[in-house]
C-alpha positions in Angstrom: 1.1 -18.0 -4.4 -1.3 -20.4 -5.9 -4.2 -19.2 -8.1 -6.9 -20.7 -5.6 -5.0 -18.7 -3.0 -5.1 -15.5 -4.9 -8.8 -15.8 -5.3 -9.5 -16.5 -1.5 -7.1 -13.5 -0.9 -8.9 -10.8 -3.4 -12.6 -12.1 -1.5 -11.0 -11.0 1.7 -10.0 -7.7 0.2 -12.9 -7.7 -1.1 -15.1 -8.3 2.1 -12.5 -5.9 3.8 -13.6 -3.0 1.5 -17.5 -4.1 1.7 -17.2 -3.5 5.3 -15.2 -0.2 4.7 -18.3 1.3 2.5 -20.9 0.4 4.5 -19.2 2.9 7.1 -18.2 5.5 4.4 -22.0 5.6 3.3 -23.3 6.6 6.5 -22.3 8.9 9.2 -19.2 8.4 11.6 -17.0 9.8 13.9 -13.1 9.9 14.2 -11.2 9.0 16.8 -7.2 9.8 17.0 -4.4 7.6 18.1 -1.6 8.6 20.3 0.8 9.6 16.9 -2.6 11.8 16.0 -3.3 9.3 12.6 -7.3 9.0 12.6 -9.0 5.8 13.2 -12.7 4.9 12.7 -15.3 2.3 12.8 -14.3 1.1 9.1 -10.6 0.3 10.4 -11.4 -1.8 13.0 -14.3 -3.4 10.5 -11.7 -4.0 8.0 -9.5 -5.1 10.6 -11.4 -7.8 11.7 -12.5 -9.1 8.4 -8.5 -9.8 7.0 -7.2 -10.7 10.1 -10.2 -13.6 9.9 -9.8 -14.8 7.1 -6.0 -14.7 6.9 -6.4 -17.1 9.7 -8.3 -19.2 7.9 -6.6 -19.5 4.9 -3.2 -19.6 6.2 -3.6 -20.4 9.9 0.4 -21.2 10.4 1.3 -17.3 9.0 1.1 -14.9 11.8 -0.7 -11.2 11.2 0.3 -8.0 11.4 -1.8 -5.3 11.0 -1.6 -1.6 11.8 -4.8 -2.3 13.8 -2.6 -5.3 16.2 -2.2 -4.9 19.7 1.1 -4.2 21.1 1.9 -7.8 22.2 1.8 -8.3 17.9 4.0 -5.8 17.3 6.8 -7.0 19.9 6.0 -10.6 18.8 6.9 -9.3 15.2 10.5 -9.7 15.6 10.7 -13.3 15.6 8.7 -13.8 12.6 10.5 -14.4 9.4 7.5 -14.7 7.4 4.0 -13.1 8.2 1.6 -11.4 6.6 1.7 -7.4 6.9 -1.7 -5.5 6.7 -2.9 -1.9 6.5 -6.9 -2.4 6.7 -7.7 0.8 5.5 -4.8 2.6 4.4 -5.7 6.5 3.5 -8.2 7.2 6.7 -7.6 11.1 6.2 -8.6 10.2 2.7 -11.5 8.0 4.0 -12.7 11.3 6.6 -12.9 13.5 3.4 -15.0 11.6 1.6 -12.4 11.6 -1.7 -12.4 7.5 -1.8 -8.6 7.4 -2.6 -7.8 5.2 0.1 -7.1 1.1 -0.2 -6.9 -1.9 1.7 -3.3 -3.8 1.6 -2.4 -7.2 2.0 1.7 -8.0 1.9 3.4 -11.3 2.5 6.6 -10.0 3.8 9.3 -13.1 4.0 13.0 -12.5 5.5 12.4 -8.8 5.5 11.0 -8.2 1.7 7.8 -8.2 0.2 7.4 -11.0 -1.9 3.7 -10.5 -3.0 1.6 -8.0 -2.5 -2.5 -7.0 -3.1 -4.0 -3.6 -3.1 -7.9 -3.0 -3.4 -9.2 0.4 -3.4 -13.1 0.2 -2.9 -14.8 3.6 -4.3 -12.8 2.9 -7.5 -13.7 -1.0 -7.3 -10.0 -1.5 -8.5 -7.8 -4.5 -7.6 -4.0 -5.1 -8.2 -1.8 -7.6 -7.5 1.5 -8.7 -7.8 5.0 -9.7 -6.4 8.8 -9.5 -8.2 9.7 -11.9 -10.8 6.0 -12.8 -10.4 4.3 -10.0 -12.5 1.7 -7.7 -11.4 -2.2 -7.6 -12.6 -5.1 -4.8 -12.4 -8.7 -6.6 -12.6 -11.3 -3.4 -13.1 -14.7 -3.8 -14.8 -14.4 -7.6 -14.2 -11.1 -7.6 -16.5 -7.6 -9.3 -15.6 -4.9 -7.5 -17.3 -1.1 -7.3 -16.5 0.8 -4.1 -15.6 3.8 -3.0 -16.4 5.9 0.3 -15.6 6.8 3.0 -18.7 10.2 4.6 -17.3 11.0 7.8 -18.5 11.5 9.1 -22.0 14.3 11.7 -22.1 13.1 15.4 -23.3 9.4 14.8 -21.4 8.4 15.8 -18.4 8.7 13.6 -15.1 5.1 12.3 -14.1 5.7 12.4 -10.4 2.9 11.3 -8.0 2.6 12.7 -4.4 0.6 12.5 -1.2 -2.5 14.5 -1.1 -1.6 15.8 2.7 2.5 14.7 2.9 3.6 16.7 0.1 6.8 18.3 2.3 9.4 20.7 1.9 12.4 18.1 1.3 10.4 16.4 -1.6 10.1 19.6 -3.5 14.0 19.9 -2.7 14.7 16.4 -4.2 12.2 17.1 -7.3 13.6 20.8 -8.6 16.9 18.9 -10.1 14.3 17.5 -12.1 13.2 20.2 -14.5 9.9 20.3 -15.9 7.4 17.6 -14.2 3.9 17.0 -14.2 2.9 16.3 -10.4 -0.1 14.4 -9.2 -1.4 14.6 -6.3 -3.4 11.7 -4.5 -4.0 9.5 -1.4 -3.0 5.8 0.1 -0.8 3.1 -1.5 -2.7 4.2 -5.2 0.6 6.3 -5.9 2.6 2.8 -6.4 -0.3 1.4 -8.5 -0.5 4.9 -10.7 3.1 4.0 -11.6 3.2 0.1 -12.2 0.4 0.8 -14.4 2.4 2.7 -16.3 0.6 6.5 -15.5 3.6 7.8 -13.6 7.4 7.6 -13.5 8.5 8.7 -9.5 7.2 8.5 -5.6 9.6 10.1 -3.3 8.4 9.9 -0.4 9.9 12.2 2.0 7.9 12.5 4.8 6.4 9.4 7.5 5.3 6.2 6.6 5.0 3.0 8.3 5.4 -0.7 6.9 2.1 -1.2 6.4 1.6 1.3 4.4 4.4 0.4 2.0 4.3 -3.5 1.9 2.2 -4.3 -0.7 2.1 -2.0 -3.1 5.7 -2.2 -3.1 5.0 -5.8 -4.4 2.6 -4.6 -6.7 5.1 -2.2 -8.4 8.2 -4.6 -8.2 6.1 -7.0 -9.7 5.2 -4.6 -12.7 9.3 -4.0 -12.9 9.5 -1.1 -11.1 11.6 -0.3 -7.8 11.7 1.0 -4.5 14.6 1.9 -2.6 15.7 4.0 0.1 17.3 7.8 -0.4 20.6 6.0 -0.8 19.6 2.9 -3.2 19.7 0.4 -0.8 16.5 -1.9 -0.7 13.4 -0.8 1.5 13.6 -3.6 4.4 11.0 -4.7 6.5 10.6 -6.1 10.2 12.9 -3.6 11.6 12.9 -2.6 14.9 11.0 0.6 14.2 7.9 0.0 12.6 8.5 3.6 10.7 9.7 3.2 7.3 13.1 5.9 6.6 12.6 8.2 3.6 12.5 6.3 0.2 12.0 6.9 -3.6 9.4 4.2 -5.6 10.4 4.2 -9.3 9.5 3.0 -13.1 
């Protein structure tokens, strides 16, 4: 990813979440899909924005977002590399009013996530990153790279979890543990909380699709961190089922 490139790609993220706010700062109603996930005006807004100037900055890398039609998402499978989108990722967070939700942008190549961005607009935070590429926050107008603090034996685990996800089986996988510190929170920000260094452990037992994976899974392999599923084996993407299996995100 060139440096011009990552520029034009944080202004569409950016654009992405100025479209997002102007809903969020006004009234608005919900809508539900079939699965019962929410979906409102700022999704499609957000939507539209990435998936228009993704096209015009890469016009020969197809688009996948979790607001595509179903012709994408069966033309999906013959891609083997596209960009993978979740507009506004967090909209339960988004219909609270709590502004922990993000917009993500993942180039996903042969199945991985090779770079990833991740732009949450209430906190006017941006990071970026991909493996063996690094991985960078830019906040207050400063650039400054990331990297993960695994854990230091005879402390507790800093664990981060999903605000509304937080199920049975992860409480199960986390009482081996010991003593842990456990912070709660929305969206793809649990992956940037720990390739900043803030948090050791994401498991994430409970739904998720790609989208909501892709790039901050580039973000935190970028900052040296990990994620893999229950078993160890890599998180893979493109499958035939759009739902991602159970998985832990590490330091």
């Amino acid at each position: 990813m060139s440096p011009s490139q990552i520029t034009e790609l944080e202004a569409i993220a950016r654009a992405a979440g100025h479209a997002i706010l102007t809903v969020y700062q006004q009234a608005f109603t919900v809508e539900y899909k079939a699965d019962e996930s929410p979906l409102t005006a700022a999704d499609r807004a957000a939507h539209e924005v990435i998936v228009t100037g993704l096209a015009r900055l890469t016009p020969e890398i197809p688009v996948l977002s979790e607001e595509s039609g179903d012709a994408v998402l069966q033309a999906r499978h013959g891609w083997l590399r596209y960009w993978l989108v979740d507009p506004l990722d967090g909209t339960k967070e988004f219909v609270s009013r709590n502004g922990e939700f993000t917009v993500n942008i993942a180039l996903i190549e042969q199945g991985r996530p090779v770079w990833g961005l991740v732009y949450a607009p209430v906190l006017d935070r941006l990071w970026y990153g991909g493996k063996g590429l690094g991985a960078w926050r830019i906040a207050a107008g400063e650039r400054t790279a990331i990297r993960t603090r695994p854990h230091r034996e005879g402390t507790p685990w800093r664990v981060v979890g999903s605000r509304n996800h937080l199920s049975w089986e992860t409480l199960d996988f986390l009482a081996p543990l010991g003593e842990i510190e456990l912070v709660s929170m929305g969206s793809s920000l649990k992956f940037c909380v720990i390739a900043e260094g803030d948090a050791e452990l994401y498991p994430r037992l409970a739904p998720t699709c790609e989208w909501d994976t892709g790039a901050a899974q580039a973000v935190l392999e970028g900052a040296g961190g990990s994620v893999t599923r229950l078993d160890g084996t890599p998180l893979v993407y493109n499958k035939a089922d759009i739902l991602n299996p159970w998985f832990v995100a590490r330091a």
